[in-house]
C-alpha positions as CSV (number, residue, x, y, z in Angstrom):
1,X,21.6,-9.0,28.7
2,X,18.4,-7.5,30.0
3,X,15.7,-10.1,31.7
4,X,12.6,-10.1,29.3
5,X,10.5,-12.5,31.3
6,X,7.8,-11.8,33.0
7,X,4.9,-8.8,32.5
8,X,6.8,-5.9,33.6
9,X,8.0,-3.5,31.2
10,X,11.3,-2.9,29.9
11,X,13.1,0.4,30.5
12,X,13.7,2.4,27.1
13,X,17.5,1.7,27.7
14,X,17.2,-2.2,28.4
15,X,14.7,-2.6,25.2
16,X,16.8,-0.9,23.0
17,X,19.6,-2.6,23.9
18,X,17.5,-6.1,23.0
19,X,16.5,-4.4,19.5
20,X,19.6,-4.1,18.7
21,X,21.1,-7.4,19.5
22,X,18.0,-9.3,18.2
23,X,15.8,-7.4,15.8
24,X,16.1,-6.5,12.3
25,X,14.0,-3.2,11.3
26,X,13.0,-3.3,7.7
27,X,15.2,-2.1,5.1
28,X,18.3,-1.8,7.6
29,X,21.5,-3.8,8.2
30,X,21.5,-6.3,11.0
31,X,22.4,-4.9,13.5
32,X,20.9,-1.6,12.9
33,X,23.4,1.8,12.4
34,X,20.8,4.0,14.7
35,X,18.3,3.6,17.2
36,X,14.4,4.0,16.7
37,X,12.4,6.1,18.3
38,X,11.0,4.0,21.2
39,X,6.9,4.2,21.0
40,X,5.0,3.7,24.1
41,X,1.7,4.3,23.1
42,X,-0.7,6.0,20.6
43,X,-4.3,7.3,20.4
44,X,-5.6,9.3,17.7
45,X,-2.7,10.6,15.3
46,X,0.0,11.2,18.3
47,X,2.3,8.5,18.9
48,X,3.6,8.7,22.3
49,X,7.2,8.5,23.4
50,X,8.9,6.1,25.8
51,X,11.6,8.9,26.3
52,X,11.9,12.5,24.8
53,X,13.4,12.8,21.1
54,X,14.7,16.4,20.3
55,X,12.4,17.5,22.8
56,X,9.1,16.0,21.9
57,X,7.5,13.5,24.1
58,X,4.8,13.1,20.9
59,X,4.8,13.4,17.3
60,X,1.9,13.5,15.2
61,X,2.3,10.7,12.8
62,X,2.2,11.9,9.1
63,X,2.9,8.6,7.5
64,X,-0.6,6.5,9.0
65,X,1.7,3.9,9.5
66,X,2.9,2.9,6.4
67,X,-0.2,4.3,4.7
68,X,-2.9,2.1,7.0
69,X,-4.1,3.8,10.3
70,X,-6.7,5.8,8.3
71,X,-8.9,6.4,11.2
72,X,-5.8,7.0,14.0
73,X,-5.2,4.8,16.7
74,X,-6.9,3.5,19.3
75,X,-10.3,4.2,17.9
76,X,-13.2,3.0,20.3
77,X,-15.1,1.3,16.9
78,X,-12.0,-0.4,16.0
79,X,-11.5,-1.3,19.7
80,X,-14.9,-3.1,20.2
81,X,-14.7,-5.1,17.0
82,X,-11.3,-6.5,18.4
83,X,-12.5,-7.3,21.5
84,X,-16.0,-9.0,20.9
85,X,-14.0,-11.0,18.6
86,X,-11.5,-11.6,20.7
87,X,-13.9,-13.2,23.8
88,X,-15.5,-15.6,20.6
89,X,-12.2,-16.4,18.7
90,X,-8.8,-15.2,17.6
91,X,-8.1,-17.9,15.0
92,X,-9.4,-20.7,13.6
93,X,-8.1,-22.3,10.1
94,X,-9.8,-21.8,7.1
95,X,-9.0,-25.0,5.4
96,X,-12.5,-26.8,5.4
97,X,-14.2,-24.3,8.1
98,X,-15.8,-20.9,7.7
99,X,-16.6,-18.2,10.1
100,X,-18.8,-15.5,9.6
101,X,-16.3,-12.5,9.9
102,X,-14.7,-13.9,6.7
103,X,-18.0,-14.5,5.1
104,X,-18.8,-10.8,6.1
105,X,-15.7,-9.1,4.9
106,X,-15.4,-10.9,1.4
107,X,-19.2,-9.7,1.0
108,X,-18.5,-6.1,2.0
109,X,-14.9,-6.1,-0.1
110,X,-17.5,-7.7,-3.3
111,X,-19.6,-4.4,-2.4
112,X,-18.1,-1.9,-2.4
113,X,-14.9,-3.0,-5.3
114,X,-15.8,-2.5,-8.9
115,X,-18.2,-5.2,-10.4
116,X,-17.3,-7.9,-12.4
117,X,-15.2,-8.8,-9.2
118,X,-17.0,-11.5,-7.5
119,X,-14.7,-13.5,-5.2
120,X,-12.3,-12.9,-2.5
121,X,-8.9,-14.8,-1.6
122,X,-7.8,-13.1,1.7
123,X,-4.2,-13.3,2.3
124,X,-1.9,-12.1,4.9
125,X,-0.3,-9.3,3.6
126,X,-0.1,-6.7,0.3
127,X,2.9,-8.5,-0.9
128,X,1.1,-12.4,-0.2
129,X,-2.1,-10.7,-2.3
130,X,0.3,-9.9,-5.2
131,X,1.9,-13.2,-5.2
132,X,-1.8,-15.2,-5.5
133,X,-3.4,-12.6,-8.0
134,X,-0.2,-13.3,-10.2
135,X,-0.9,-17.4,-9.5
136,X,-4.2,-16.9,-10.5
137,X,-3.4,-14.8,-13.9
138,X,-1.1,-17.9,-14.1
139,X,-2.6,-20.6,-13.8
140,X,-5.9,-19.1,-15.6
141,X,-3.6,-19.5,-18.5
142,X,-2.8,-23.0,-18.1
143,X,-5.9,-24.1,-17.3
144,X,-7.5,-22.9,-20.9
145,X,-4.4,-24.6,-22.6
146,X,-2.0,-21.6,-23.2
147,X,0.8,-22.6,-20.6
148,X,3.4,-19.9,-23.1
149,X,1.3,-16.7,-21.5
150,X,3.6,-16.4,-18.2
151,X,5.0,-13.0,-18.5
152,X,3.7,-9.9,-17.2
153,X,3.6,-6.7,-18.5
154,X,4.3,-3.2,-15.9
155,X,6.1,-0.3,-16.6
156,X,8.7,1.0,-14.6
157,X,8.2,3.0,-11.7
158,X,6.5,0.9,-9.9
159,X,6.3,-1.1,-6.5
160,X,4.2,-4.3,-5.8
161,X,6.0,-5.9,-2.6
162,X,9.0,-7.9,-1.4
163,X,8.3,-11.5,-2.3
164,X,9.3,-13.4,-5.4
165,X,6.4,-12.5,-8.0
166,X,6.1,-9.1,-6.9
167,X,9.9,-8.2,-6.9
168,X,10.0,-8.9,-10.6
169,X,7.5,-6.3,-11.5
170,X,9.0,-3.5,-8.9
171,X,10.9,-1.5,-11.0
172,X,13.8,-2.8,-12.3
173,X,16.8,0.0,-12.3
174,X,15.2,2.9,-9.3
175,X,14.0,-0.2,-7.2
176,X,15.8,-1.8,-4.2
177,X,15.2,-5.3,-6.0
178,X,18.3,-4.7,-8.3
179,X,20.1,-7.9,-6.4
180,X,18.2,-10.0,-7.7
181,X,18.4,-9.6,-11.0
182,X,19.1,-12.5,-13.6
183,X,17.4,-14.8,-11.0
184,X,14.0,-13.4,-10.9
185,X,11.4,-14.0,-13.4
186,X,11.8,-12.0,-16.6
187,X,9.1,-9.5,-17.1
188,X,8.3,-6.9,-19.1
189,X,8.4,-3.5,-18.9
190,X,7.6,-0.1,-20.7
191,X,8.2,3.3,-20.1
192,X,7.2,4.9,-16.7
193,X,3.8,6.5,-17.1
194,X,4.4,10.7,-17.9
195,X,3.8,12.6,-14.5
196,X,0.7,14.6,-13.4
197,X,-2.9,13.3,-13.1
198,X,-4.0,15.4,-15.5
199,X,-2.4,15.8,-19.0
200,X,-2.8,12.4,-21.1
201,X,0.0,11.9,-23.8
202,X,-1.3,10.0,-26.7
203,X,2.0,9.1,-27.7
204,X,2.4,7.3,-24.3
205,X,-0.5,5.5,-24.7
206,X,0.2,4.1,-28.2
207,X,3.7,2.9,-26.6
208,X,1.1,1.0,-24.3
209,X,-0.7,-0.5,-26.7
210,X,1.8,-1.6,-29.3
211,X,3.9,-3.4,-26.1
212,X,1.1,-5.2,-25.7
213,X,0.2,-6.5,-28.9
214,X,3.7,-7.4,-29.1
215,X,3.7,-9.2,-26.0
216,X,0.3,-10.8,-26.1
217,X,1.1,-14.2,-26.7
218,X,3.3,-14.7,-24.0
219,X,1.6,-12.1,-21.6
220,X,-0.5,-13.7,-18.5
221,X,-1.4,-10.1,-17.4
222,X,-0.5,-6.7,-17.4
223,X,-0.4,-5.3,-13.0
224,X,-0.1,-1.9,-12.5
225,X,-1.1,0.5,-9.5
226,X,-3.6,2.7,-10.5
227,X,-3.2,6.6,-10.8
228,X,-0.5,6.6,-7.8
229,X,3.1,5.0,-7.9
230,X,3.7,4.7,-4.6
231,X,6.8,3.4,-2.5
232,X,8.1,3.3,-6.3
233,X,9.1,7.2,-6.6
234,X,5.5,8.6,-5.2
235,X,4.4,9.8,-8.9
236,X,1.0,10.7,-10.0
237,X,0.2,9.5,-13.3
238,X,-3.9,10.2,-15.5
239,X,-6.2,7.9,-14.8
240,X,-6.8,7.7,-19.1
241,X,-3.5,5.5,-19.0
242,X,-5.5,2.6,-17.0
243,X,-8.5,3.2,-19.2
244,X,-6.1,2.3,-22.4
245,X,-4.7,-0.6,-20.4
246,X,-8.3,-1.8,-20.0
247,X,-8.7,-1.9,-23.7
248,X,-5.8,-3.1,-24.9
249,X,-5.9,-5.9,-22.9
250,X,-9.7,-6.8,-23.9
251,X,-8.5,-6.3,-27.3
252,X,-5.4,-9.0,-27.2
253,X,-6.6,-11.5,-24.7
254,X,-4.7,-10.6,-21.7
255,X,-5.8,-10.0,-17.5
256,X,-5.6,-6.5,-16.2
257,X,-4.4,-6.6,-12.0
258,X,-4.7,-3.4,-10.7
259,X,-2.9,-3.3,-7.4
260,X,-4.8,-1.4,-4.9
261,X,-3.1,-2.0,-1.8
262,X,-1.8,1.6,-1.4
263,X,-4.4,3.2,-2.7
264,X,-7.5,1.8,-2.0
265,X,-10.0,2.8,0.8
266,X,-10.2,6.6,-0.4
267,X,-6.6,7.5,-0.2
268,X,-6.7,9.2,-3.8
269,X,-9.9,10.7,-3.7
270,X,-12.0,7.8,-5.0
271,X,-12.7,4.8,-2.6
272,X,-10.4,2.6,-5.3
273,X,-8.1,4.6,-7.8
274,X,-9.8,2.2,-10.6
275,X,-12.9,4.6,-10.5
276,X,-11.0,7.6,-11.6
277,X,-10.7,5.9,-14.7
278,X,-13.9,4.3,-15.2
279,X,-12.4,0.4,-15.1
280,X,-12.4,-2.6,-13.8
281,X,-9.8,-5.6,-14.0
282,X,-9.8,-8.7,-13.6
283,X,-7.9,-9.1,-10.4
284,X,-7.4,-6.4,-7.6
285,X,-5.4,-6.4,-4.6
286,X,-6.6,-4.9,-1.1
287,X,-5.1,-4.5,1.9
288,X,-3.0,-1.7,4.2
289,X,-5.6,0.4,5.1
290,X,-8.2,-2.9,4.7
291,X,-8.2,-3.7,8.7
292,X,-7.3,0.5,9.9
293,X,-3.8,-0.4,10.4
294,X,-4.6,-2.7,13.2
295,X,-3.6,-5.9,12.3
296,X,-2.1,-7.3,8.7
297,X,-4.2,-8.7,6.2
298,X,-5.1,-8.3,2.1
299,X,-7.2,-9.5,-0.1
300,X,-7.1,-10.5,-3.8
301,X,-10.5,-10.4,-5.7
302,X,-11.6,-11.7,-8.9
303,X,-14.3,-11.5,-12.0
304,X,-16.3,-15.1,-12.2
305,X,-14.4,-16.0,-15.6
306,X,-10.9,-16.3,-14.1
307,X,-12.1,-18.3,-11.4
308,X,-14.7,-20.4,-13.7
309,X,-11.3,-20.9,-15.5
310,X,-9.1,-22.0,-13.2
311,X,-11.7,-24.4,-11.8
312,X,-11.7,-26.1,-15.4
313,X,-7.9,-26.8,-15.5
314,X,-6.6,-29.9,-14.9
315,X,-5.4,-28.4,-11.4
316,X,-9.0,-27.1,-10.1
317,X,-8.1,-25.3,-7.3
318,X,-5.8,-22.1,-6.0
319,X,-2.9,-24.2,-4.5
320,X,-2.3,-21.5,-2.2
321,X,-3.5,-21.3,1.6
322,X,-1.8,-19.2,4.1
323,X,-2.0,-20.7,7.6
324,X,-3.4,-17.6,9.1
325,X,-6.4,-17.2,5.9
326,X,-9.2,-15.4,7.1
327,X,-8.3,-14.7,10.4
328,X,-11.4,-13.8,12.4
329,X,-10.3,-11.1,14.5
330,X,-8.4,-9.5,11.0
331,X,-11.7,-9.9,9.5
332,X,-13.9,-8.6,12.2
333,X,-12.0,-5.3,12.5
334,X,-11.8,-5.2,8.7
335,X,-15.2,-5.4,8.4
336,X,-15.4,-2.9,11.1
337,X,-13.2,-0.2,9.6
338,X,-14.7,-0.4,6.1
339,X,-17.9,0.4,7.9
340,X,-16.3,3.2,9.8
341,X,-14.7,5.2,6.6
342,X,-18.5,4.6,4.6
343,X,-20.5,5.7,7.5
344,X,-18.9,9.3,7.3
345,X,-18.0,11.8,4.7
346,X,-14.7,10.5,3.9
347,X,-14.7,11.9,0.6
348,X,-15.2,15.8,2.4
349,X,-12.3,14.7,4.7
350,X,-10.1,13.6,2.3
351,X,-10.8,16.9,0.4
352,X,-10.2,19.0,3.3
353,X,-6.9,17.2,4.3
354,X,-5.8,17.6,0.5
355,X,-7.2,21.6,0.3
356,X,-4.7,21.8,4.0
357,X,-1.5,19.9,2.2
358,X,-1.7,22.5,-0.9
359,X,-1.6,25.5,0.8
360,X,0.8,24.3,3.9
361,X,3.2,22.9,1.1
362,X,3.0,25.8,-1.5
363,X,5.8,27.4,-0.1
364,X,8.0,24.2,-0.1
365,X,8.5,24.8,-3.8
366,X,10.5,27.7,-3.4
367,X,13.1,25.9,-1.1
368,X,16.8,25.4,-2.4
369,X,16.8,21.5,-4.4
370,X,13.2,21.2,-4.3
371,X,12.6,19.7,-7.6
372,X,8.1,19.6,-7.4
373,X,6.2,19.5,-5.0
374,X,2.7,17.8,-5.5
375,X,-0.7,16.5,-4.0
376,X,-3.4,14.1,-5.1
377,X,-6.3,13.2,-2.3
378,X,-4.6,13.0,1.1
379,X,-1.2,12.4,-0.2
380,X,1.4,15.3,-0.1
381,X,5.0,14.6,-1.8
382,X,7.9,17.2,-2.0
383,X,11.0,15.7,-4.4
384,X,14.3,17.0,-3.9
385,X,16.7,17.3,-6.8
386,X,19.1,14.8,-4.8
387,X,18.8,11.8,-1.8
388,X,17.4,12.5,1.2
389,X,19.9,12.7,4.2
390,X,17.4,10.5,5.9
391,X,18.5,10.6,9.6
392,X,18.7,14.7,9.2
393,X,15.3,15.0,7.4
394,X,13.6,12.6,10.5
395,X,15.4,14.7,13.5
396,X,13.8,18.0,11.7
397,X,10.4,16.7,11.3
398,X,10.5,15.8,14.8
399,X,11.6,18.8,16.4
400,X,8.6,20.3,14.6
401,X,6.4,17.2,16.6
402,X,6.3,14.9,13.9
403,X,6.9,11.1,12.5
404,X,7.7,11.3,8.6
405,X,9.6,8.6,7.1
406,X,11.3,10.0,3.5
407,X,13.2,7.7,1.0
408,X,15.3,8.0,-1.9
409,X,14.7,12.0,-3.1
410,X,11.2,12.1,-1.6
411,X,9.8,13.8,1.5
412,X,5.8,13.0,1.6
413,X,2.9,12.5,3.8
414,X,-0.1,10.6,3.9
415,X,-2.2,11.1,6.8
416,X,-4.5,9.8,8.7
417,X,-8.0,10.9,7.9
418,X,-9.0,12.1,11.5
419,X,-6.3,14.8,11.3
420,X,-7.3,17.9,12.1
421,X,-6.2,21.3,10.2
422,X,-3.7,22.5,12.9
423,X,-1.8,19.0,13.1
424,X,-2.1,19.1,9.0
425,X,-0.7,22.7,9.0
426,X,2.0,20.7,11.3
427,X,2.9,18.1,9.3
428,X,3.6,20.3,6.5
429,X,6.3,22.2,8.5
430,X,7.7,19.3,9.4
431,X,7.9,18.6,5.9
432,X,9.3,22.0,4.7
433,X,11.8,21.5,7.9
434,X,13.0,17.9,6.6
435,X,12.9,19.0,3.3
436,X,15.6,21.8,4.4
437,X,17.6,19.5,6.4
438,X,17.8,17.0,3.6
């Protein structure tokens, strides 16, 4: 077994050979059926190599990083804020103390997030954020006396994490939460929104509404991710479907949580996908892109009235505190990389990167299997008319210089917003290339 004490680094060899005895990649059998590419370093969108893959000692990274290095890496803001914090404090609990990165970043998120949402539970991850905005829709409930509203309302398509609450509104048949089915909590689920952000189907929208008033004596809340469906299937649905959710659900008596963990911070176009149609809920969940990809963290937010009503109950507190709540150096680069993305034109960058993904993916459609190819802010998706061959659609996109990480039928990109037109022109070769290897 390779020595891992001391300072000095491992050889790409001797660390791989640790990975695979010890560490379990997401998504992947224990141990692992291929090795990873072995990262040694990154700074701006290239991710450096330990040792050469098919050639390329760098790829450009398409993905952000599971959707979160907006800005790149090793960006000098993003840098300071992490070290000033750092020579001040790294941690401190939150349970009866209070910092002022915390107290900064729950302002800022208040800010800039739709009104009526006035206050800020910051969790660990996008998965943790789901879990307490469906314990607050919960216990909302049972605090004004209706204990029988405990079901929520999604429709299928959709993706809201890997812990317990959110696995039961992932979709239920196309999701990788099938396992767990008859164990889960029961939920409720209507049609998958019809595709395209623009065209709005009224006959989908009735379907809406009448599941709803069905359901709205037993229904806590109705979560859905606004406008884009992401690790779900990557679909693009009108914003006018959210705005009908708004109204039902003020019609009936039940809490809207739009789940912005994917798509919030300007990923779509708008700085949260709820402004596209005009809304607000009453609970929202933050977080990916929240700290720039450089350290986890979420945040759930909520409107006065459903924390005036869980304060009334006969339980007056959110029984939910995760050890590492508020972290201050989480915070202090959040706060940092919010103010980074609104100090420049993100919206003309986001615009540009989108105007460079249509045209370097236009061709794509005319590809053997390619079933649609489609864009939507700095988001570029091809489908394929069958499953990816994942490990030949990775070893194209990287002998074109690039990290892309496709799923089921999809090969997409997402990237950063720093990346200039020649590495976009890149990454959509690299997806053409993967697309072909599929």
């Amino acid at each position: 077994m390779p020595e891992t004490k001391g300072g000095g680094a491992l050889d790409p060899d001797a660390l791989l050979a640790l990975d695979r005895a010890h560490v379990w990649h997401p998504y992947g059998p224990m141990p692992g059926r291929t090795d990873p590419l072995v990262v040694e370093s990154a700074s701006g969108v290239r991710l450096r190599l330990a040792r050469p893959a098919e050639g390329r000692d760098e790829l450009v990274d398409g993905m952000s990083s599971w959707w979160s290095a907006i800005h790149g890496y090793n960006h000098p803001v993003l840098n300071e804020a992490a070290h000033g914090q750092l020579g001040r404090m790294s941690h401190v609990m939150f349970g009866g103390l209070t910092h002022e990165p915390a107290v900064r970043l729950a302002a800022r998120l208040v800010e800039i997030t739709p009104e009526p949402l006035r206050h800020v539970f910051l969790a660990d991850s996008g998965s943790v954020s789901v879990e307490v905005a469906v314990k607050m829709c919960l216990q909302y409930w049972r605090s004004l006396g209706r204990p029988a509203k405990s079901r929520l309302l999604t429709w299928r398509g959709g993706y809201h994490g890997d812990t317990w609450q959110p696995m039961s509104v992932c979709d239920p048949d196309g999701g990788m939460h099938g396992l767990w089915s008859g164990v889960l909590p029961r939920q409720i689920f209507a049609d998958a929104p019809p595709a395209d952000f623009e065209p709005y189907d009224e006959a989908y929208a009735d379907h809406l509404r009448a599941l709803v008033a069905r359901h709205a004596d037993e229904l806590a809340a109705v979560i859905v991710e606004p406008v884009v469906q992401g690790a779900g299937g990557m679909r693009f649905h009108s914003p006018d479907y959210v705005r009908v959710l708004r109204e039902v659900c003020d019609e009936y008596g039940v809490l809207l949580v739009l789940d912005e963990i994917a798509t919030g911070f300007g990923r779509t176009g708008a700085l949260f996908a709820a402004e596209h149609a005009g809304v607000s809920p009453d609970v929202m969940c933050v977080g990916k892109a929240l700290t720039g990809g450089y350290l986890t963290m979420a945040a759930t937010l909520c409107t006065s009235a459903v924390a005036q009503g869980i304060s009334r109950g006969e339980v007056p507190v959110l029984a939910h505190g995760p050890t590492f709540m508020g972290n201050p150096l989480a915070s202090a680069v959040a706060c940092a990389s919010i103010d980074l993305l609104l100090g420049q034109d993100w919206q003309g960058e986001v615009k540009r990167i989108g105007a460079g993904l249509r045209d370097g993916l236009a061709e794509t459609a005319s590809l053997p299997g390619v079933k649609d190819v489609r864009v939507l802010g700095a988001i570029g998706v091809v489908q394929l008319d069958r499953e990816v061959d994942m490990a030949s659609a990775t070893r194209a996109a990287v002998r074109e210089g690039v990290w892309l990480r496709p799923f089921r039928d999809l090969v997409y990109t997402m990237p950063p917003y720093v990346t200039d037109d020649d590495d976009i022109a890149r990454i959509c070769r690299a997806v053409a290339a993967a697309a072909r290897e599929a």
